[in-house]
C-alpha positions as a LaTeX table, in Angstrom:
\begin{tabular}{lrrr}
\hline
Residue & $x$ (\AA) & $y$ (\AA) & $z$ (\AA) \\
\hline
Unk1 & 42.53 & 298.82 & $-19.94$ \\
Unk2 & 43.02 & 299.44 & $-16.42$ \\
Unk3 & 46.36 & 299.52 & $-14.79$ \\
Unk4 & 47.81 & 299.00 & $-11.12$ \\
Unk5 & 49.11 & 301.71 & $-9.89$ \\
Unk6 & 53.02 & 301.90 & $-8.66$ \\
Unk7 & 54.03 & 304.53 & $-6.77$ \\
Unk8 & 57.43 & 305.35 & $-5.83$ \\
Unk9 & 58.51 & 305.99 & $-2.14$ \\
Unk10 & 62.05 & 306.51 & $-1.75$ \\
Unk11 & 64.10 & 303.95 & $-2.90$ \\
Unk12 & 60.85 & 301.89 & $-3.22$ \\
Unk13 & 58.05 & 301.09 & $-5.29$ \\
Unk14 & 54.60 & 300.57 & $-3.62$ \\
Unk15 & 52.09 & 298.37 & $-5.60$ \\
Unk16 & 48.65 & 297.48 & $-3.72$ \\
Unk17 & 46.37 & 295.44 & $-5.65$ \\
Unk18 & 42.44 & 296.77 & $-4.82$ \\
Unk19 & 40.91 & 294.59 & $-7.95$ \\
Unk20 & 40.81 & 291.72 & $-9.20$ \\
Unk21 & 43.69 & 290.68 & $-11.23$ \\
Unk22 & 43.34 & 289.55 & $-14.57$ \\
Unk23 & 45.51 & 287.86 & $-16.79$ \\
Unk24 & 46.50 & 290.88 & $-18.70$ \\
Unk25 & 46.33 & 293.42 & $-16.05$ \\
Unk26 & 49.10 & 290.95 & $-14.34$ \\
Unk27 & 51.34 & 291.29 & $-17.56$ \\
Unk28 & 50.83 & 295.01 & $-17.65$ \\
Unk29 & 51.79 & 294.92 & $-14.56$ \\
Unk30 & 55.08 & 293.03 & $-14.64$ \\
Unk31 & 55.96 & 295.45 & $-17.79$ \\
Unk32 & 55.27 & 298.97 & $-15.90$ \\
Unk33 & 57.39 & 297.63 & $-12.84$ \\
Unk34 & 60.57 & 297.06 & $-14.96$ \\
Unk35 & 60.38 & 299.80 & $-16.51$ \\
Unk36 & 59.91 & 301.79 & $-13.29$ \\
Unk37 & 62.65 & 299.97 & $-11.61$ \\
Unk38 & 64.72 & 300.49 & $-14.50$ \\
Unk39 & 64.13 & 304.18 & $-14.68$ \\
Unk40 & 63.94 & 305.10 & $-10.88$ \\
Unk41 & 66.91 & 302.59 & $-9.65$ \\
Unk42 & 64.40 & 301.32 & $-7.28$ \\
Unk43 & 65.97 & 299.07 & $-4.81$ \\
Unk44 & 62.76 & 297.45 & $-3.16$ \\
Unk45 & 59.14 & 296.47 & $-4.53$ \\
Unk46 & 56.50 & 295.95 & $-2.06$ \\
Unk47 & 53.37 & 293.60 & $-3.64$ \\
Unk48 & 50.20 & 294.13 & $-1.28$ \\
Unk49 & 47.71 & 291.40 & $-2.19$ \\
Unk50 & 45.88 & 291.19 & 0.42 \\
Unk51 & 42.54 & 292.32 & $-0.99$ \\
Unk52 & 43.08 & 289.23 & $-3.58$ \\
Unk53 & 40.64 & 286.31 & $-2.32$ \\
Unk54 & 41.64 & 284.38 & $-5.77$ \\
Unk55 & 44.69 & 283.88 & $-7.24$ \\
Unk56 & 45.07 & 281.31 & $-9.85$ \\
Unk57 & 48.59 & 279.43 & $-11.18$ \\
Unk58 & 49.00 & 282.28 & $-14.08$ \\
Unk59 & 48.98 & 284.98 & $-11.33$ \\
Unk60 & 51.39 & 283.39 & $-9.38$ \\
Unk61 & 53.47 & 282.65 & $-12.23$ \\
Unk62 & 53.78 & 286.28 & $-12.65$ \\
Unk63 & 54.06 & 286.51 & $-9.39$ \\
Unk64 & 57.55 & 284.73 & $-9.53$ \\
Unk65 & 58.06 & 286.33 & $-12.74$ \\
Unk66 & 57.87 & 289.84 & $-11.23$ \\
Unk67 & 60.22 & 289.12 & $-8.78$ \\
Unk68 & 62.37 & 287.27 & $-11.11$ \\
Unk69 & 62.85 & 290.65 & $-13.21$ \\
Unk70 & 62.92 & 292.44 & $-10.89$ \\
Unk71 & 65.60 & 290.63 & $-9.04$ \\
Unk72 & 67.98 & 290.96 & $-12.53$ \\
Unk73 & 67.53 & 294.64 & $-12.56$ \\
Unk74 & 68.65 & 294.92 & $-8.75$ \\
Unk75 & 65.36 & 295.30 & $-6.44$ \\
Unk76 & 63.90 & 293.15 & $-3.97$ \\
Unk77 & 60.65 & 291.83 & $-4.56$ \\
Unk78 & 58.43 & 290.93 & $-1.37$ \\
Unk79 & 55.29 & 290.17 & $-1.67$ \\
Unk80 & 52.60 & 290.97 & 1.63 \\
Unk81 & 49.07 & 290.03 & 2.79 \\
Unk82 & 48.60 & 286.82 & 1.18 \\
Unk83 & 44.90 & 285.33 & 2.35 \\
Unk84 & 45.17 & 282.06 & 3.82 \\
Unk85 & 42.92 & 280.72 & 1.33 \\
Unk86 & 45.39 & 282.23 & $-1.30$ \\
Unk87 & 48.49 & 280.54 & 0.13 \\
Unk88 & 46.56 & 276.99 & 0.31 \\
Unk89 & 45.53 & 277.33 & $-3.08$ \\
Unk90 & 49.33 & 277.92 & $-4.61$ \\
Unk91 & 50.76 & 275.27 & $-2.60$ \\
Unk92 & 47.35 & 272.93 & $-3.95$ \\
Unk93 & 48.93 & 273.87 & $-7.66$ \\
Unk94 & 52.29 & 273.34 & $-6.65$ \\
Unk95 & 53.37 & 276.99 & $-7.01$ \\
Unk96 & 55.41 & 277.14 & $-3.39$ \\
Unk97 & 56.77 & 280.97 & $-5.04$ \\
Unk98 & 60.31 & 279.44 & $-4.79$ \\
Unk99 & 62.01 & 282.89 & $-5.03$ \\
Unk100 & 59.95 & 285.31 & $-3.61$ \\
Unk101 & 60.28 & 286.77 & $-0.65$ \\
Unk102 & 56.81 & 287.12 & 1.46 \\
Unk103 & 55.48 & 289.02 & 4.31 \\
Unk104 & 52.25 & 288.66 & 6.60 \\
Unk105 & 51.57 & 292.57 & 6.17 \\
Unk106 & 52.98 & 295.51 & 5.03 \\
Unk107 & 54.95 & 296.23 & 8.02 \\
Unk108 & 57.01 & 293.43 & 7.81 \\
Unk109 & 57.11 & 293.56 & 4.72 \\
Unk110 & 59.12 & 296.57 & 4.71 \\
Unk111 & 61.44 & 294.90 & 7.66 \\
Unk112 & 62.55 & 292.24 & 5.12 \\
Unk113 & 63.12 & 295.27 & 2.26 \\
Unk114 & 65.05 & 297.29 & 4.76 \\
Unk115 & 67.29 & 294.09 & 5.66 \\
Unk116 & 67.64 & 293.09 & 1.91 \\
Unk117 & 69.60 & 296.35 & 1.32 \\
Unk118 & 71.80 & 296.10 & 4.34 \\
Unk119 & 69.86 & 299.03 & 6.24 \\
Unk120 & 69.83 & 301.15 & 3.86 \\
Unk121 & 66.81 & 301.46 & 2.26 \\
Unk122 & 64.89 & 304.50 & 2.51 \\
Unk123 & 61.12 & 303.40 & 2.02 \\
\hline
\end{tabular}
């Protein structure tokens, strides 16, 4: 099975999303990010999704799931490059991503990181 990669940078952990992402890639996914996190101490996870032109209500459950686990475990989750179409399609299922925190692109993305750990974070 294919995996997403997640690289580390600093006190962060990188994950851009190049293919489509299937349901079990997505739970791979959420697994290899806590343990990462876990192992690392990450502080920060940055989600690029902006090559996704489809995301349906099980990938943005894991969406909030992600973040959710990765919240208990002490990292901020943002999430960056949502497509348009993407965001009007969660808020058509009713999946507003109550939780997580999101970003037009990558840069602001790591803004919001570098706030969310009072300056500190090293990205």
């Amino acid at each position: 099975m294919e995996r997403i990669p997640v690289l580390k940078m600093g006190k962060c952990l990188l994950v851009t999303i190049q293919v489509d992402l299937q349901d079990q890639m997505a739970v791979q996914l959420q697994d290899d990010l806590a343990v990462k996190i876990s192992a690392s101490g990450a502080t920060g996870v940055l989600i690029d999704i902006s090559s996704l032109e489809i995301v349906d209500s099980f990938i943005g459950r894991m969406l909030i799931s992600i973040s959710g686990i990765a919240g208990v475990l002490g990292a901020t989750t943002v999430v960056v490059g949502m497509q348009p179409a993407v965001a009007i399609t969660l808020v058509e299922l009713g999946l507003s991503l109550e939780g997580v925190r999101t970003a037009l692109n990558v840069e602001r993305g790591m803004t919001l990181l570098h706030r969310a750990d009072g300056g500190d974070l090293e990205c």
